[in-house]
C-alpha positions in Angstrom: 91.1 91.9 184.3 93.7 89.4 185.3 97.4 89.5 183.7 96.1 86.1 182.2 93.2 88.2 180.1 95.2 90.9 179.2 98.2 88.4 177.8 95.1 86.4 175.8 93.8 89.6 174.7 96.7 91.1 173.0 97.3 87.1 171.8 93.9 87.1 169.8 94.6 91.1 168.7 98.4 89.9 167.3 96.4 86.8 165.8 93.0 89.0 164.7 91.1 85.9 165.9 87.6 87.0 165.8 85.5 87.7 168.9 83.7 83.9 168.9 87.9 82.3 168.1 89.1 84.6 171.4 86.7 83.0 173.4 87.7 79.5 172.3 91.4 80.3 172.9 90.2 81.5 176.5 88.2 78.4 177.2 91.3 76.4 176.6 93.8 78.9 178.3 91.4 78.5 181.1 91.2 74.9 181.2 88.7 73.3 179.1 91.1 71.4 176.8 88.6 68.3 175.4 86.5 69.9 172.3 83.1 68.1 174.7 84.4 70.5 178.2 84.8 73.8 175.0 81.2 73.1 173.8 80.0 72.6 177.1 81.6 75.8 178.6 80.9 77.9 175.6 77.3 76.4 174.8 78.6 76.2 171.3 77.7 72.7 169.2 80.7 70.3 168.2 80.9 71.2 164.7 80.6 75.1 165.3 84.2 74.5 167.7 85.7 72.7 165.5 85.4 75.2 162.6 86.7 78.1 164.8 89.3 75.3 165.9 90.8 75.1 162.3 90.5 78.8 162.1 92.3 79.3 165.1 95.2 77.1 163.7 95.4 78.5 159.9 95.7 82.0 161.7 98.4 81.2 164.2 100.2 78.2 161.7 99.8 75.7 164.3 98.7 72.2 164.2 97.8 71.2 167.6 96.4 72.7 171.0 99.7 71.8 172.7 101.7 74.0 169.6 99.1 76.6 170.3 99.5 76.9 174.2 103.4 76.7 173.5 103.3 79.9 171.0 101.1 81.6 173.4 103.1 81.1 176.7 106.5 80.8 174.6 105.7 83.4 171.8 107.0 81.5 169.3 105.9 78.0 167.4 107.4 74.7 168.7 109.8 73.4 166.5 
């Protein structure tokens, strides 16, 4: 496990994302940013991402991937 994976890990612990969420954050922390390279890389249908999208941002209070990737690299919320 990379330093990357174990920093996303404890991420989706402090967050209690659930096991398909931590895989989306992942995705994205490895890359796949547009919600068609997530679905693609995750074989997971458009409307089934974009549900454990909104989830992902109620949990953490964000509103955007770029808030998101800023709390988890900056530990805090963008102001």
């Amino acid at each position: 496990m990379t330093a990357l994976d174990e920093k996303i890990a404890r991420f989706c612990v402090e967050y209690a994302l659930s096991r398909q969420q931590s895989r989306v954050v992942e995705a994205m922390l490895h890359g796949a940013l547009s919600n068609e390279a997530l679905g693609r890389r995750l074989g997971m249908r458009q409307w089934t991402l974009r549900k454990h999208l909104a989830r992902i941002a109620q949990k953490t209070m964000t509103r955007s991937r770029t808030e998101l990737l800023y709390l988890f690299y900056e530990g805090r919320r963008g102001e």
